[in-house]
Every structure is written in C-alpha cells, then in structure tokens.
C-alpha positions in Angstrom: -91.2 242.2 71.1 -90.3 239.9 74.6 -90.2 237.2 72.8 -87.4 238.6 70.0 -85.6 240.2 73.2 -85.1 236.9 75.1 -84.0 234.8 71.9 -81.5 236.8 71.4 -80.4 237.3 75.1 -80.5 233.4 75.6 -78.1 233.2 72.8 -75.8 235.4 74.1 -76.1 233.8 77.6 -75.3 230.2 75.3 -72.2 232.3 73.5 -70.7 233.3 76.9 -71.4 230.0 78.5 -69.3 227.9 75.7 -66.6 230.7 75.9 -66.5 230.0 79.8 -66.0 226.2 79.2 -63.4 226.9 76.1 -61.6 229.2 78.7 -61.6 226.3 81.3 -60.2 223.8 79.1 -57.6 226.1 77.9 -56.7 226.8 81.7 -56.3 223.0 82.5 -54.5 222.0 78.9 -51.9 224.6 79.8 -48.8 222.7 81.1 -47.0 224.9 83.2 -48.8 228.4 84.2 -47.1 231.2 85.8 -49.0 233.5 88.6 -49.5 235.9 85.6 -51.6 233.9 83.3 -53.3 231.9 86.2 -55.0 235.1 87.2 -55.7 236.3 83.7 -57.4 233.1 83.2 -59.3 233.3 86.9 -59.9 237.0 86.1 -61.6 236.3 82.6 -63.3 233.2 83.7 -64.9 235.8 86.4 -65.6 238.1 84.0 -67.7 236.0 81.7 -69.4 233.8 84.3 -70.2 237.6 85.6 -71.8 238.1 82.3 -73.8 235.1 82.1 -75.1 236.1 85.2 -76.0 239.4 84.2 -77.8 238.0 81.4 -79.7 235.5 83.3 -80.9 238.2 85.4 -82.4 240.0 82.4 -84.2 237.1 81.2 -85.7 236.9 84.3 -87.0 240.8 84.6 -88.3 240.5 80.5 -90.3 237.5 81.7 -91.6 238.9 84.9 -92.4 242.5 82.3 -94.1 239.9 80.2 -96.2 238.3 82.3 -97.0 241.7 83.8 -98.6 243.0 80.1 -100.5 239.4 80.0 -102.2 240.0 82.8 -103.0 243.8 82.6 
C-alpha cells in the first residue's frame, strides 16, 4: 500500500516540477511583461513550487510510516 502511495505521489511531485520549469520558460520567452502578468507568473510559480513542496513532505512522512510498520 506505501509503496502504490509514493509512486503515485512522486509522479505528481515530477508533473508539478516540469509544469514549474514550462512556467519559467514561458516567463523568460515573454518579450515585454507588464506588472500584471509578472506577478501572475511569480504568483503561480509560487504556487506550484509550494506544491512540490508539500508533496515532498508527504513522501517523507509515508517513508518514515513505512519504516515504522517494518520495524514493529
């Protein structure tokens, strides 16, 4: 059950990662940004980096649970 749990949470954490990067390169292609879209892009650049985080840090609790049922 871990195991089917972090699979599919380390592909979402790859999913948001590559959306991070795509919003990056959109940010820097742009030619001419107003203050508008600049912090729409820095907002939603947060936003996802935010997320990757979040899902890093439930990688890290389902491993630490899973180590905690080996060892019982």
């Amino acid at each position: 059950m871990f195991m089917e749990i972090a699979i599919g949470a380390i592909g979402i954490g790859i999913v948001l990662m590559v959306g991070y990067l795509v919003i990056a390169q959109v940010k820097a292609a742009l030619p001419v940004v107003d203050a508008n879209t600049t912090a729409a892009l820095n907002s939603t650049q947060a936003t996802v980096f935010a997320g990757f985080g979040l899902i890093a840090v439930g990688i890290i609790v389902l491993a630490a649970f899973g180590l905690i049922n080996i060892f019982q």
